[in-house]
N, C-alpha and C positions, 0 to 999 in steps of 0.2 A: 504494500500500500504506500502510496507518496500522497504527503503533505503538499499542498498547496497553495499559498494567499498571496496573490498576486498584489502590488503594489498598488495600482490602479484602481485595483476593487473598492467596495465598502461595503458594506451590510446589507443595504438595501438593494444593491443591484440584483439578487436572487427576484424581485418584485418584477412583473410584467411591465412591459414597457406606457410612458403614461399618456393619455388618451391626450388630445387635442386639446388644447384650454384648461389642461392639466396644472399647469405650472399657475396657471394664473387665480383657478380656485382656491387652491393650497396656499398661495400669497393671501388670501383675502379671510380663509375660514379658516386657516393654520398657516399663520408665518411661518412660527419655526418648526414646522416641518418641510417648507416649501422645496429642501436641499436637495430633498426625494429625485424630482423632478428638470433640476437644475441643469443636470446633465443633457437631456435631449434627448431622445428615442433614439435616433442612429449610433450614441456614445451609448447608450442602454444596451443595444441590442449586440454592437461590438464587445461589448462585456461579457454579456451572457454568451457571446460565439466561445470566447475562451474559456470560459468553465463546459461549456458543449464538451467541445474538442477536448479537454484535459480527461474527463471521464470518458468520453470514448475512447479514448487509448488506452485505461486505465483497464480496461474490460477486452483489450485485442491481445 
């Protein structure tokens, strides 16, 4: 088994990527959580490509 935490990660990026108007909800109804969001969906989703690809190899 290998450990893995990529520098770039956080916590949150495990969370789906966030909807349209995302960011801007969470500014208004939760500031501080707005950081959720912050990233962008294409930085979200290149995120979760790497933890993808880590556990698929992990299982080849």
């Amino acid at each position: 088994m290998t450990y893995m935490e990529p520098e770039n990660l956080s916590h949150f990026d495990f969370l789906g990527v966030c909807k349209p108007g995302g960011l801007a909800i969470l500014q208004a109804e939760e500031p501080e959580d707005a950081f959720i969001c912050a990233d962008g969906v294409e930085e979200r989703m290149a995120d979760q490509a790497i933890v993808i690809e880590a556990v698929l190899a992990a299982f080849q």
